[in-house]
N, C-alpha and C positions, 0 to 999 in steps of 0.2 A: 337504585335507591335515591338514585338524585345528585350524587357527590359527583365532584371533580376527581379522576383517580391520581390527577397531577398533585390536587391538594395534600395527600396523603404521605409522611413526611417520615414514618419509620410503620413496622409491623412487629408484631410479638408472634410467634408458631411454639406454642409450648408443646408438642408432643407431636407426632409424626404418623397418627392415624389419618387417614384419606379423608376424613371430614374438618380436619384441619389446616390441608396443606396439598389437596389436589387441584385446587384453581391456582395457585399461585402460577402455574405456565399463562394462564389464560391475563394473567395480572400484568406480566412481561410482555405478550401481547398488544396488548391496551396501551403498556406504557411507550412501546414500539413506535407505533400506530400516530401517537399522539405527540411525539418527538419532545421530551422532557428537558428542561433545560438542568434541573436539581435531583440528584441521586437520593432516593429512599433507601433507608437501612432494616434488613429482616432478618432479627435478632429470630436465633434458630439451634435449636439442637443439632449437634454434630452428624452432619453426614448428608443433612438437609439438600445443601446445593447438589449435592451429588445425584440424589433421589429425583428432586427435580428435573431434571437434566434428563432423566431417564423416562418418565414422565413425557418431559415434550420433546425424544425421540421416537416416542410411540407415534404419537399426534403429529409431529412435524418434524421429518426426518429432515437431517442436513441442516437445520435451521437454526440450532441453539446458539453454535460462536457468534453470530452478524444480532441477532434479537435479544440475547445477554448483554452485549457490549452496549447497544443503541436504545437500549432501555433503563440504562443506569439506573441497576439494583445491586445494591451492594448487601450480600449475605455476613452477619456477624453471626458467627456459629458456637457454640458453648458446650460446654461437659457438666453436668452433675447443677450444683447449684450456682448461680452468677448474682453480681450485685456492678451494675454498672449505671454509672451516669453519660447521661448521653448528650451531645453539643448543646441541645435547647436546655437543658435543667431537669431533664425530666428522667427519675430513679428506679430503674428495674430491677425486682428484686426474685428467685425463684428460690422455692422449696422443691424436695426430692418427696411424693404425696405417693399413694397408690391411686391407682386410677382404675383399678378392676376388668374386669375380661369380658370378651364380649358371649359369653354361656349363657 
């Protein structure tokens, strides 16, 4: 799309269906790759980094400790509704909504 993925400075993953949150290995990747000097924070539903992880065991076996670590991403993981402020000033705020089924 043209960005910088260094530029990119926090993420929001509000719900844990695969179209919301199956590239983030490929995101860790990139940030790998690109050797980042500033940690991005992805504010995430609980269990996220776990799922993750699992994700890019499929894809890239043995790889997560070394490519988590040297890609500084830092996961902020949440339960139910959050309201946090975050270093820049910038106010996240979630509701508990239904989201409907995929029938």
């Amino acid at each position: 799309m043209g960005h910088n993925i260094l530029d990119i400075k926090m993420c929001l993953i509000t719900h844990l269906h695969g179209d919301h949150f199956f590239d983030i290995p490929f995101f860790l990747l990139d940030r790998y790759f690109l050797k980042p000097n500033e940690t991005v924070k992805i504010f995430c539903p609980k269990c996220t980094e776990e799922k993750v992880k699992k994700l890019f065991d499929l894809g890239f076996p043995g790889e997560w400790d070394e490519i988590r670590k040297k890609s500084k991403v830092e996961f902020s993981e949440f339960v139910g509704e959050i309201n946090v402020k975050t270093d820049g000033g910038i106010e996240i705020s979630s509701k508990i909504v239904e989201h409907g089924d995929l029938k």
